[in-house]
C-alpha positions in Angstrom: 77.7 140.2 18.9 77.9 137.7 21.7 75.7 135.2 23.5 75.5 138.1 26.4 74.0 140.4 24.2 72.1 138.7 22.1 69.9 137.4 25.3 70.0 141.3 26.6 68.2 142.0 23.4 65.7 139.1 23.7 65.0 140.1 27.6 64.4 143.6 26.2 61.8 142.5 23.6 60.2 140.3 26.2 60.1 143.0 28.7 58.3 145.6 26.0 56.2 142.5 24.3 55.3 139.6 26.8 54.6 136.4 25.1 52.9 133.4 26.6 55.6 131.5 26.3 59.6 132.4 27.1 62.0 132.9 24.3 65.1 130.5 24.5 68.3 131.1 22.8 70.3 128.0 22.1 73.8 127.8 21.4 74.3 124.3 19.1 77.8 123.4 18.4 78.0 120.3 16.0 81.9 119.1 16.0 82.1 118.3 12.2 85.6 117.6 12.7 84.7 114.3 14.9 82.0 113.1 12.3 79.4 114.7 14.6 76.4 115.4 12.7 73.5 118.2 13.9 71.0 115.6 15.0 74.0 114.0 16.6 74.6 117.3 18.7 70.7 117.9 19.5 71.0 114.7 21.1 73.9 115.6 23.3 72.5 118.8 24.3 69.7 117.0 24.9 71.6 114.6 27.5 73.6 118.0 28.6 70.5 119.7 29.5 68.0 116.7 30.5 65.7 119.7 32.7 65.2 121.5 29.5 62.9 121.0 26.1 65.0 119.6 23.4 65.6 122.6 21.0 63.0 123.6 17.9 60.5 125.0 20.1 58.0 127.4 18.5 59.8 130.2 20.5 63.7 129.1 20.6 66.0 130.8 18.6 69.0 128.6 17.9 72.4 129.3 16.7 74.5 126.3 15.3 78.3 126.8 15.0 80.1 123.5 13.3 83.3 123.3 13.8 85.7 121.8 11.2 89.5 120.9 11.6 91.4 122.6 9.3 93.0 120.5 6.6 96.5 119.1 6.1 99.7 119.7 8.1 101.2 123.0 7.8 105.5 122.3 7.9 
């Protein structure tokens, strides 16, 4: 399942059960790798999306993916 469909299947469900308020999907990636931690990368979606509510609205649906560098050095 990707992003695409995943918001074809939330337009669907608002289309057959309209809500007062829109649905968001939010896509967080937190770059563990770079000591990022997930307030860290709220805050810089925050500052990537400054038009937009900062996610954990009632109705957003997020998604975090961390991303970790593997470890060692393979020879």
């Amino acid at each position: 399942m990707n992003l695409d469909s995943i918001n074809r299947r939330l337009d669907k469900l608002d289309a057959s059960h309209p809500v007062a308020t829109p649905r968001r999907f939010i896509h967080l990636i937190v770059e563990a790798d770079k000591g990022e931690t997930k307030d860290q990368a709220v805050a810089r979606w925050c500052l990537e999306h400054p038009n937009e509510a900062p996610p954990g609205q009632p109705d957003d649906f997020v998604i975090t993916n961390t991303i970790v560098s593997p470890n060692g050095k393979r020879d």
